[in-house]
Backbone and ligand atoms as CSV (ligand in chain L), in Angstrom:
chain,resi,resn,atom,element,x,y,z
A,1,UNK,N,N,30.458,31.444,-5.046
A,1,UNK,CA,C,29.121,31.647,-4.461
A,1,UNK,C,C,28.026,31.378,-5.495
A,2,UNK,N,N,27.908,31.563,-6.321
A,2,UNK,CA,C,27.081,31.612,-7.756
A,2,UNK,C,C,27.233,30.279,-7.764
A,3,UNK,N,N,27.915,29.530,-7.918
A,3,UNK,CA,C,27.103,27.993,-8.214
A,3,UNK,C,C,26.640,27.419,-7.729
A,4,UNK,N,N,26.343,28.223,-6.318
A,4,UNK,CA,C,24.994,27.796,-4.970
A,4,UNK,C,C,24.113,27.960,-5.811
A,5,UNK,N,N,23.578,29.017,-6.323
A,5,UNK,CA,C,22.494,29.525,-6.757
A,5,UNK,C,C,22.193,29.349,-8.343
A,6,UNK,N,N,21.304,28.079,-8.437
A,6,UNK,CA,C,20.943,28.206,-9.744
A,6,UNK,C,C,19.528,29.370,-9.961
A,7,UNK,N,N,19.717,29.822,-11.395
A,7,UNK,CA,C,18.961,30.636,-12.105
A,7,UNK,C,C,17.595,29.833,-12.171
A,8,UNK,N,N,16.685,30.846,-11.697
A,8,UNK,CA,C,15.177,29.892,-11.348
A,8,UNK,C,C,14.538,31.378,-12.228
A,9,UNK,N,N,14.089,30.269,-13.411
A,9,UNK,CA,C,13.315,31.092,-14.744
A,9,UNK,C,C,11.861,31.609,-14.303
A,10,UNK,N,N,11.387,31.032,-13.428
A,10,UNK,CA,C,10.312,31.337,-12.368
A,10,UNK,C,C,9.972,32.451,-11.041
A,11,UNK,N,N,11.502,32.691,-10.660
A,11,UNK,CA,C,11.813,34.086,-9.560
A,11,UNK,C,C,10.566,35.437,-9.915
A,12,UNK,N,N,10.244,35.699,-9.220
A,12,UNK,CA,C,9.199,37.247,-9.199
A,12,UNK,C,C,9.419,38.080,-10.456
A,13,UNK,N,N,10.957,38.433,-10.469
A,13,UNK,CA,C,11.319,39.211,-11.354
A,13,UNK,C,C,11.301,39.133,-12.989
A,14,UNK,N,N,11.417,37.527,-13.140
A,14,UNK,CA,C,11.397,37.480,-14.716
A,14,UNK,C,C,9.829,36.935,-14.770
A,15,UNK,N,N,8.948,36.622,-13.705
A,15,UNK,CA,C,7.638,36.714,-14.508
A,15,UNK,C,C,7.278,38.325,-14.890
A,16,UNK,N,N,7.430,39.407,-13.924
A,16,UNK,CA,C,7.142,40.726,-14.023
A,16,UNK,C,C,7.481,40.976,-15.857
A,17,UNK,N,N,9.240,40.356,-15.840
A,17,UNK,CA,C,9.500,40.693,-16.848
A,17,UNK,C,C,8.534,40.089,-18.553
A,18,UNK,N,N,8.391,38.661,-17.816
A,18,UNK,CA,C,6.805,38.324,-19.053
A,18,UNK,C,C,5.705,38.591,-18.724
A,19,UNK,N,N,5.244,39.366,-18.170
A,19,UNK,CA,C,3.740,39.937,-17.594
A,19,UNK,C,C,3.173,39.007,-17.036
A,20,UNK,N,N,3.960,38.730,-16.585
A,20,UNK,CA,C,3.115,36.990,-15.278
A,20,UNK,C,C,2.900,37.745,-14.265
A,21,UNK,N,N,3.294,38.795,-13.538
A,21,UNK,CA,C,3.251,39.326,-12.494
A,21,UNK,C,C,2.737,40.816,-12.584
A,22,UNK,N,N,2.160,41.395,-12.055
A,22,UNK,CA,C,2.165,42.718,-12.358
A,22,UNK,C,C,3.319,43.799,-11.668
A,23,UNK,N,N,3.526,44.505,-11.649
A,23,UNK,CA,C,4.603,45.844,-10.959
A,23,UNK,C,C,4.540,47.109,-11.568
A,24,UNK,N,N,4.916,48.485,-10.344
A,24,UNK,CA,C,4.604,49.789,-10.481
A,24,UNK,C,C,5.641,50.017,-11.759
A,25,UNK,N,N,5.773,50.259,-12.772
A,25,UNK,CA,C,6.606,50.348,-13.747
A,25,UNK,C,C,6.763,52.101,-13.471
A,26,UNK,N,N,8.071,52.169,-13.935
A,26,UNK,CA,C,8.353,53.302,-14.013
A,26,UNK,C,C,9.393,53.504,-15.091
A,27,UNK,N,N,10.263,52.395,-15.898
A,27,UNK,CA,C,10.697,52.805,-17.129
A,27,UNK,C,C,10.913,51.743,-17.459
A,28,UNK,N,N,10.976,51.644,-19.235
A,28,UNK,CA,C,11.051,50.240,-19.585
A,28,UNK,C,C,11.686,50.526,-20.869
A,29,UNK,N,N,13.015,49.701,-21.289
A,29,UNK,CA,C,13.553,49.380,-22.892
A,29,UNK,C,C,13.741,48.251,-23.420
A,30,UNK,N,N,14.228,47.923,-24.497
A,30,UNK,CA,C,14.783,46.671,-24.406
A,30,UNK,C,C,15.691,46.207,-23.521
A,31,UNK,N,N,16.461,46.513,-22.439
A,31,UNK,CA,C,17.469,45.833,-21.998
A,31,UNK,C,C,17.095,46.106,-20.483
A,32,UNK,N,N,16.446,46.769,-19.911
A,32,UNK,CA,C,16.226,46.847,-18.301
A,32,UNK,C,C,14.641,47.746,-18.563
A,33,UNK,N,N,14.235,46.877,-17.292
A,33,UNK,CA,C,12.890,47.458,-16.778
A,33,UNK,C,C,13.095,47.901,-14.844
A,34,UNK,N,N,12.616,49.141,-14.681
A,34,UNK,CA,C,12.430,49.619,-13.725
A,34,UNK,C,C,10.863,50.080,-13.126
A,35,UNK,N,N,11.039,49.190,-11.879
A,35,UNK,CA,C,9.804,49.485,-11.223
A,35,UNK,C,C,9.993,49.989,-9.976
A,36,UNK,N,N,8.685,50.221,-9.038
A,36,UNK,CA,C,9.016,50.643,-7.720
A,36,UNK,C,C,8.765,49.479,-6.517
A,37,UNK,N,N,9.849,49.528,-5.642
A,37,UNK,CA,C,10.071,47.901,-4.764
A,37,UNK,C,C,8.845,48.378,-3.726
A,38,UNK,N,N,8.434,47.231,-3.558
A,38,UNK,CA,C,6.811,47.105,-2.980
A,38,UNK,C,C,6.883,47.484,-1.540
A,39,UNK,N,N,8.340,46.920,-0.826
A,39,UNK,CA,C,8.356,47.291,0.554
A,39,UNK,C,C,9.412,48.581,0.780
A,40,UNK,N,N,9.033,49.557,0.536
A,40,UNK,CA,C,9.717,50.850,0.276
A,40,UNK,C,C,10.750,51.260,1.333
A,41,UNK,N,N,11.898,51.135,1.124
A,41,UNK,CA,C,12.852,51.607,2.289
A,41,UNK,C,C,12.826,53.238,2.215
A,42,UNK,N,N,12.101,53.894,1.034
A,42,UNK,CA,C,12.287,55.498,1.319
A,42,UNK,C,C,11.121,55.919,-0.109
A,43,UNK,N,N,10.581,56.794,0.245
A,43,UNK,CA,C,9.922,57.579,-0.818
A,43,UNK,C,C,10.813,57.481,-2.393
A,44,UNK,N,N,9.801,56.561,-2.788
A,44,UNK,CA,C,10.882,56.272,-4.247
A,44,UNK,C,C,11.689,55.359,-4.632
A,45,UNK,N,N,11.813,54.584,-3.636
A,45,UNK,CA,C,12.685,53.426,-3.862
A,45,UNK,C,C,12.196,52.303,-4.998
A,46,UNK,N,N,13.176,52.265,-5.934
A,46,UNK,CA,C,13.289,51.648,-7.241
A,46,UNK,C,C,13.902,50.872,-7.279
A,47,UNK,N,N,13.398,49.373,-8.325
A,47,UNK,CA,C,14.528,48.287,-8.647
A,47,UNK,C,C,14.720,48.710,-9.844
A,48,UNK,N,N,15.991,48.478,-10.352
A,48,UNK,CA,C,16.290,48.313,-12.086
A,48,UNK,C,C,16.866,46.900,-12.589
A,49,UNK,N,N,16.374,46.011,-13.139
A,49,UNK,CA,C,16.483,44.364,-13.427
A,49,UNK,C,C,16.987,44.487,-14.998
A,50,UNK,N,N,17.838,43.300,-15.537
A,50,UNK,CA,C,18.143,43.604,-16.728
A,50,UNK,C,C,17.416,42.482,-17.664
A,51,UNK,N,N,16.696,42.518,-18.585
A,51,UNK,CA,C,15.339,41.557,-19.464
A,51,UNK,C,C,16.183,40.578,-20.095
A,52,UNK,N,N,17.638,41.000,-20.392
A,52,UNK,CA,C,17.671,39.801,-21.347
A,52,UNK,C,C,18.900,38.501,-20.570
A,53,UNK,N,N,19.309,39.375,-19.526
A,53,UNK,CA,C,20.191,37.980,-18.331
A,53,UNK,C,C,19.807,37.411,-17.531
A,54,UNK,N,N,19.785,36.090,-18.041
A,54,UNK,CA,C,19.520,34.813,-16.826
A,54,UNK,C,C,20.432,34.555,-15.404
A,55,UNK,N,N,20.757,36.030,-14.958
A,55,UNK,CA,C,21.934,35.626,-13.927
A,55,UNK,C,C,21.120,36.084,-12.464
A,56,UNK,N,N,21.631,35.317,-11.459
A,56,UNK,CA,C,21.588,35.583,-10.213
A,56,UNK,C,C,21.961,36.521,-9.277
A,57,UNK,N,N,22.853,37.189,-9.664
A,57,UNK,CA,C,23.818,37.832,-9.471
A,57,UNK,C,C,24.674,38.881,-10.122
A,58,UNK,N,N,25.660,39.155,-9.299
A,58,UNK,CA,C,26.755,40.133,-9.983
A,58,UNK,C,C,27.683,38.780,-10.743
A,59,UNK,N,N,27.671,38.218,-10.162
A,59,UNK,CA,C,29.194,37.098,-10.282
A,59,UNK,C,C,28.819,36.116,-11.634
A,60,UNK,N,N,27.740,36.155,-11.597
A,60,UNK,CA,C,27.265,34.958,-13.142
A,60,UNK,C,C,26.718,36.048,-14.009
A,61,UNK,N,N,26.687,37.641,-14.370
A,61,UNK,CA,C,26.326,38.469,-15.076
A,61,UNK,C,C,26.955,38.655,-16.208
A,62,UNK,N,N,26.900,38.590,-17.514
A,62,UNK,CA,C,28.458,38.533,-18.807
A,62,UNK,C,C,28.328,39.996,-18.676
A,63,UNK,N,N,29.859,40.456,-18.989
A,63,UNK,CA,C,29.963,41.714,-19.081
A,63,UNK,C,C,28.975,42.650,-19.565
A,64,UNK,N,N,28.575,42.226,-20.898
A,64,UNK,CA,C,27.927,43.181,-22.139
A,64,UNK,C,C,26.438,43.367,-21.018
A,65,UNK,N,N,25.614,42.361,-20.999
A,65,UNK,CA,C,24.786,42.442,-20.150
A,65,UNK,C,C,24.912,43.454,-18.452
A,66,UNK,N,N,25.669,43.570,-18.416
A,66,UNK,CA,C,25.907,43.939,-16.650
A,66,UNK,C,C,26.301,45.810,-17.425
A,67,UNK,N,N,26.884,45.881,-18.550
A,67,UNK,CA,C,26.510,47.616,-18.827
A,67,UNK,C,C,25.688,47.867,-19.245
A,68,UNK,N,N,25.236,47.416,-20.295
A,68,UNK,CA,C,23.839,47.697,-20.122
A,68,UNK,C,C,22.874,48.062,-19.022
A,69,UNK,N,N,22.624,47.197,-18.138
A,69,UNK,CA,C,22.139,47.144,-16.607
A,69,UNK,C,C,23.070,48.253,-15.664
A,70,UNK,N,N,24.052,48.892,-16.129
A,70,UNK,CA,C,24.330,50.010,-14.921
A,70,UNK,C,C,24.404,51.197,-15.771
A,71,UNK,N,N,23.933,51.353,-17.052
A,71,UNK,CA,C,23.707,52.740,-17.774
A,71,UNK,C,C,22.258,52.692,-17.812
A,72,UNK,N,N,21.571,51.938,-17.769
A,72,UNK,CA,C,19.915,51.772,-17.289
A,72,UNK,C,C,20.114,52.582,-15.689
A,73,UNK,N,N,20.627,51.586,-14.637
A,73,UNK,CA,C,20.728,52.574,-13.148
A,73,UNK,C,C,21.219,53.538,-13.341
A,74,UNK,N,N,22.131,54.203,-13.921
A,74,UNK,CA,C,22.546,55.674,-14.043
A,74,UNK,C,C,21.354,56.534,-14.297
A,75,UNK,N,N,20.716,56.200,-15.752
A,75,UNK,CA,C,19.749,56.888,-16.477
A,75,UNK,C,C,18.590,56.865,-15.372
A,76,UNK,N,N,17.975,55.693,-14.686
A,76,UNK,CA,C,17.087,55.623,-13.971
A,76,UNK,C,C,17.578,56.497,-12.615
A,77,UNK,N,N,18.256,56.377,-11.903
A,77,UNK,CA,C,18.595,57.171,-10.938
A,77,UNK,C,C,18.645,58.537,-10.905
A,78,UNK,N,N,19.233,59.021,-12.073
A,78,UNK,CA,C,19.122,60.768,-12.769
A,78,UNK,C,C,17.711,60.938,-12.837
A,79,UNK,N,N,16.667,60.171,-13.329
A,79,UNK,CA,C,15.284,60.245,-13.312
A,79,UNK,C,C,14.904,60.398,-12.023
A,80,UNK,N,N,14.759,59.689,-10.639
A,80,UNK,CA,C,14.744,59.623,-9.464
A,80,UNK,C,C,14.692,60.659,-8.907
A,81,UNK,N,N,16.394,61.084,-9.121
A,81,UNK,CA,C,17.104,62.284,-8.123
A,81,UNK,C,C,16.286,63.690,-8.983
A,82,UNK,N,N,15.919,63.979,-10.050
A,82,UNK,CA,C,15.305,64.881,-10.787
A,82,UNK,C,C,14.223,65.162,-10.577
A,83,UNK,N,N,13.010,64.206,-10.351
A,83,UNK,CA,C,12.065,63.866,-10.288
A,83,UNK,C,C,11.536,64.115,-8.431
A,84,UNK,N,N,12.489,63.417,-7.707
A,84,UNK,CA,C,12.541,63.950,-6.189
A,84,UNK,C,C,12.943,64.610,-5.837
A,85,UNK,N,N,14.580,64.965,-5.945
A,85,UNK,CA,C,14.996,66.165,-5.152
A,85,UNK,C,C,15.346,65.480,-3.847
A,86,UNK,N,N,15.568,64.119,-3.768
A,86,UNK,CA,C,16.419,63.729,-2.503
A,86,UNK,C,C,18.073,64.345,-1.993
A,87,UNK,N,N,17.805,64.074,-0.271
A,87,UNK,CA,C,19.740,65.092,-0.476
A,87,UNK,C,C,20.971,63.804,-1.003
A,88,UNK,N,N,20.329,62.581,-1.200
A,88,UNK,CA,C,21.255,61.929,-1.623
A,88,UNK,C,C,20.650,60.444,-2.112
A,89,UNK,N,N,21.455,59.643,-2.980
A,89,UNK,CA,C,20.791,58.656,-3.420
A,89,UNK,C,C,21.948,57.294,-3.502
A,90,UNK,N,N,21.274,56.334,-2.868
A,90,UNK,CA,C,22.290,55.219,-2.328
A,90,UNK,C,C,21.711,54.171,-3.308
A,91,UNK,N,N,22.714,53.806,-4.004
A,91,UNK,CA,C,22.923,52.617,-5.348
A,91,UNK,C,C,23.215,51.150,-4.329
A,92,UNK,N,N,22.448,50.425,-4.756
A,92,UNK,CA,C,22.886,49.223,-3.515
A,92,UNK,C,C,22.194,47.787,-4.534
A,93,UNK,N,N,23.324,46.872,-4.198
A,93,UNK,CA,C,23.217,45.417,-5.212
A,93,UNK,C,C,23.758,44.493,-4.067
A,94,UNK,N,N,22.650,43.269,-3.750
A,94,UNK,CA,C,23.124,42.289,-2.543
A,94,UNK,C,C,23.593,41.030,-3.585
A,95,UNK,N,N,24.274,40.023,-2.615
A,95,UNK,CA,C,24.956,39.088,-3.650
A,95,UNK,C,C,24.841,38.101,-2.525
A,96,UNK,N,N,24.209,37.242,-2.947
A,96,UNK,CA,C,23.409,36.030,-1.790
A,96,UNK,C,C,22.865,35.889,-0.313
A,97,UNK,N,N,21.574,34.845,-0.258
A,97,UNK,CA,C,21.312,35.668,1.204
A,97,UNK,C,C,22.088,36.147,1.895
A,98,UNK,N,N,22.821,35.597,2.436
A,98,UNK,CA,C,23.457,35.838,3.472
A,98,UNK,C,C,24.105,37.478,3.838
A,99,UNK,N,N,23.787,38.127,1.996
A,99,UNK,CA,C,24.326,39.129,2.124
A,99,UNK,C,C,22.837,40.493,2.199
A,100,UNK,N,N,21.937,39.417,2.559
A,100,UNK,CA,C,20.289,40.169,2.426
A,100,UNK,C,C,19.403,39.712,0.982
A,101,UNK,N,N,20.320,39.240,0.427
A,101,UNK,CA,C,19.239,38.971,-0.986
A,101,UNK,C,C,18.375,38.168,-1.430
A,102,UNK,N,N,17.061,38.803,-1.492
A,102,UNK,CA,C,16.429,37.926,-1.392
A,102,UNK,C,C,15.644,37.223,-3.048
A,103,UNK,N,N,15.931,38.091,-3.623
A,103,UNK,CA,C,14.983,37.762,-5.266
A,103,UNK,C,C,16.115,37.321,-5.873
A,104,UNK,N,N,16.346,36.489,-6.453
A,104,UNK,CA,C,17.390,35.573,-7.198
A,104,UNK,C,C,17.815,36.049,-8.366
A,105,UNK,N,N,17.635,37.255,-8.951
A,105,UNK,CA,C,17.890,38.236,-10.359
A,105,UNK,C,C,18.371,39.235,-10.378
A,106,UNK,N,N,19.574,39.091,-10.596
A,106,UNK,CA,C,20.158,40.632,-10.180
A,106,UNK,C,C,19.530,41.543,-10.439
A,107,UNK,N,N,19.701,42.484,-9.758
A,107,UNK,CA,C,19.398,43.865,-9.974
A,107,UNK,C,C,19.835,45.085,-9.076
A,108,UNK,N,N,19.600,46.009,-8.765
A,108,UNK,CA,C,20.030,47.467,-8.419
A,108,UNK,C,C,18.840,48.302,-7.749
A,109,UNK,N,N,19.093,48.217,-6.679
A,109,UNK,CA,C,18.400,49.058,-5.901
A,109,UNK,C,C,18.489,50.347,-5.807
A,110,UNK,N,N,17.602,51.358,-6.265
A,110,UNK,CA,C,17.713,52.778,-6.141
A,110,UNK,C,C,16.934,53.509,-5.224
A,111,UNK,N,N,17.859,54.020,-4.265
A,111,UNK,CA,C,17.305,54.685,-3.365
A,111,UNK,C,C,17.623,55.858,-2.642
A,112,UNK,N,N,16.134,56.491,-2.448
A,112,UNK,CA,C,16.859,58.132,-2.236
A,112,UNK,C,C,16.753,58.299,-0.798
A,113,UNK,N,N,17.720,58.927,-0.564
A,113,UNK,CA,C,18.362,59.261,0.816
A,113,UNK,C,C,17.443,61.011,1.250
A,114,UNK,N,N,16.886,60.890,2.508
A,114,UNK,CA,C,15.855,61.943,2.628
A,114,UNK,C,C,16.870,63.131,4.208
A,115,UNK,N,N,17.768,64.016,4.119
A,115,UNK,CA,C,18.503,64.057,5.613
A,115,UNK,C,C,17.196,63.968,6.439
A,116,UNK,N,N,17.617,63.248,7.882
A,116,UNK,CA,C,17.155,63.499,8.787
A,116,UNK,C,C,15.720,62.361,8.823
A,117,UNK,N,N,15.503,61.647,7.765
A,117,UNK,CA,C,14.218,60.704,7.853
A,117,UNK,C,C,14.963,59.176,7.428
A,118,UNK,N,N,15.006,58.412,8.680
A,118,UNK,CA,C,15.373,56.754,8.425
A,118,UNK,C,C,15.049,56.074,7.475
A,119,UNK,N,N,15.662,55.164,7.061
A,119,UNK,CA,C,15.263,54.269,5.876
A,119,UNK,C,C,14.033,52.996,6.977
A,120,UNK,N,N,13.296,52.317,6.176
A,120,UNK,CA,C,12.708,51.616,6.714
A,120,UNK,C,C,13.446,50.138,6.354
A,121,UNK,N,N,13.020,49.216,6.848
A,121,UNK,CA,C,13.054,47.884,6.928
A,121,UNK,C,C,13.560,47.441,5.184
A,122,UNK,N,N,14.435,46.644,5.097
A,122,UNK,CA,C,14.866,45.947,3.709
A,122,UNK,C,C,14.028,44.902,3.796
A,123,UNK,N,N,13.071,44.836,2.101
A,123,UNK,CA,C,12.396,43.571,1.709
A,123,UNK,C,C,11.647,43.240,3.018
A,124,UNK,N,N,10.600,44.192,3.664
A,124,UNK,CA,C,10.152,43.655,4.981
A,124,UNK,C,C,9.290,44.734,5.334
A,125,UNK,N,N,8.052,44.097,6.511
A,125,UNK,CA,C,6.981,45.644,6.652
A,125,UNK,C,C,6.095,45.026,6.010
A,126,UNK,N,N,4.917,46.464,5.994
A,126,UNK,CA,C,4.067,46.147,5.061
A,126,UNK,C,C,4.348,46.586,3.742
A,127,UNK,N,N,3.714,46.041,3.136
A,127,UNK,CA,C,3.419,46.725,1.365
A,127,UNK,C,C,3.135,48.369,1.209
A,128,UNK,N,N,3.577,48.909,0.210
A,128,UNK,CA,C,3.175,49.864,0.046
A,128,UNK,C,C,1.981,50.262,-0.773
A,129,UNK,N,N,1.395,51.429,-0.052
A,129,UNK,CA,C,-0.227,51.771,-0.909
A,129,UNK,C,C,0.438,51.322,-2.374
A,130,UNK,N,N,-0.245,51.076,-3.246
A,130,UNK,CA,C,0.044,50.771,-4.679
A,130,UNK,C,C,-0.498,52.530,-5.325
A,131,UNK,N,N,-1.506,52.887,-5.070
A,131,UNK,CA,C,-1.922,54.351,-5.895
A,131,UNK,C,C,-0.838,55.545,-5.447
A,132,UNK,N,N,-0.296,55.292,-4.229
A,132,UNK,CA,C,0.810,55.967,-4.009
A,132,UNK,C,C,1.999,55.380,-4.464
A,133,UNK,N,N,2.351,54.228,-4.743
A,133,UNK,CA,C,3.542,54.008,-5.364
A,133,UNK,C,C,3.535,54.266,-6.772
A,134,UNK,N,N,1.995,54.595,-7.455
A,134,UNK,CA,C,1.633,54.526,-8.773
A,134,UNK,C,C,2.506,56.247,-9.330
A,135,UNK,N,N,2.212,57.150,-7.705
A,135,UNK,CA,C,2.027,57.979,-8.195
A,135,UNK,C,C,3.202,58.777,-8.510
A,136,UNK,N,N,4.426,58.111,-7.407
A,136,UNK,CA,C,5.742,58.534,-7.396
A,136,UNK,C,C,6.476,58.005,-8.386
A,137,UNK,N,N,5.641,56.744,-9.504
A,137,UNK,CA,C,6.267,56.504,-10.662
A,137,UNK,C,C,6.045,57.179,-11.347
A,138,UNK,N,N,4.813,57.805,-11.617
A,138,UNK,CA,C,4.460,58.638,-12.761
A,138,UNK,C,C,5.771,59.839,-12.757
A,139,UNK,N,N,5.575,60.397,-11.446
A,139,UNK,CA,C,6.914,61.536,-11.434
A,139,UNK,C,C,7.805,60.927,-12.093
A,140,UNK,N,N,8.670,59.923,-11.771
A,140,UNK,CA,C,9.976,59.742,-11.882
A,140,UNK,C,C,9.886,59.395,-13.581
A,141,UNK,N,N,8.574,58.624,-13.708
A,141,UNK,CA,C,8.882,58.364,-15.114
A,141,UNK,C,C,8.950,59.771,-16.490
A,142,UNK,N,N,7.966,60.982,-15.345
A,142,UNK,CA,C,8.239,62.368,-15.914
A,142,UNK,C,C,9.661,62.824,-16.109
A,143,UNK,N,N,10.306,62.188,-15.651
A,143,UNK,CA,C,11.754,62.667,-15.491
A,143,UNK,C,C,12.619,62.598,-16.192
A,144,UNK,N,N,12.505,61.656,-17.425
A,144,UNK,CA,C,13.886,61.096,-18.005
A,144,UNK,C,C,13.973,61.797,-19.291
L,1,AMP,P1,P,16.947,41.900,-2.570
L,1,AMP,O1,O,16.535,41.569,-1.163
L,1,AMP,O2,O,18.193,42.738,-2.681
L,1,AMP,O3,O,17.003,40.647,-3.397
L,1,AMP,O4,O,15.817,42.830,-3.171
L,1,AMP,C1,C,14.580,42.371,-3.564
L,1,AMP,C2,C,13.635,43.513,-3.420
L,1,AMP,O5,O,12.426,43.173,-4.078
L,1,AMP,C3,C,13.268,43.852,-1.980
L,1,AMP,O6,O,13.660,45.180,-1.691
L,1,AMP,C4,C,11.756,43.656,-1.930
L,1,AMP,O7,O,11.129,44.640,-1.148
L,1,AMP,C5,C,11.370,43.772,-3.378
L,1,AMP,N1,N,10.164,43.065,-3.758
L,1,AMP,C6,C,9.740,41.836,-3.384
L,1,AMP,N2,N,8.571,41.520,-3.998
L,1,AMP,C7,C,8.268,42.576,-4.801
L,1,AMP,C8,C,7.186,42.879,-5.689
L,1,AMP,N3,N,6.188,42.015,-5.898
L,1,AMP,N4,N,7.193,44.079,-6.329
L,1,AMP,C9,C,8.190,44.962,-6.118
L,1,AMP,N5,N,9.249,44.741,-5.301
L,1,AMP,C10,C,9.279,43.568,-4.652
């Protein structure tokens, strides 16, 4: 599947990652930056992207790179779930459209599960207020 998809140095995500783009940041190191995804499937919903892999995917990710990138989602998610107090939190990574994906850079979707309140629409809808997405970063980034 991965050699459908070449690595486009241009995708949303790695300008964010050179400040070509702006995004709600909510934690940042050398090896993964986490922000909050613009079309919010739930109060809090977070990407975590990894800065220094050119991959598309899970499937073109080199090992060393891809732990890095899931001890970043651990750490970021413990921030999340701390910070919210959701009754549960669903870790979710798509692997070509077909499988919903739409930004060409891997990454990790963090999202908190609320009982009893639906998730909204994936990558779809409107945008979210930005001063309210500003503000549920500040929490989470209180968190770590
Ligand atoms: P995927 O569909 O799994 O590739 O996830 C891409 C995610 O990026 C979707 O959940 C979108 O809502 C989100 N997204 C798209 N554009 C932006 C943006 N400018 N800032 C933050 N999140 C975005």
């Amino acid at each position: 599947m991965t050699d459908k998809v070449k690595y486009d140095p241009d995708n949303i995500f790695a300008k964010m990652i050179r400040g070509d783009m702006s995004c709600v940041k909510v934690y940042e190191d050398d090896t993964i930056l986490a922000f909050m995804d613009i079309f919010p499937q739930s109060e809090g919903h977070t990407l975590v992207i990894p800065k220094k892999a050119k991959a598309t995917m899970l499937f073109d990710i080199d090992t060393d790179h891809l732990k890095d990138l899931i001890e970043g989602v651990q750490k970021v998610a413990r921030a999340v779930d701390k910070a919210l107090k959701p009754d549960g939190v669903r870790i979710a990574q798509f692997n070509g459209a077909e499988s919903g994906q739409t930004v060409f850079h891997i990454h990790f979707h963090i999202i908190p599960i609320y009982a009893g309140q639906p998730l909204g629409r994936h990558a779809g809808g409107a945008p979210a207020d930005v001063s309210r997405l500003t503000e549920t970063a500040s929490r989470i980034a209180g968190a770590f």
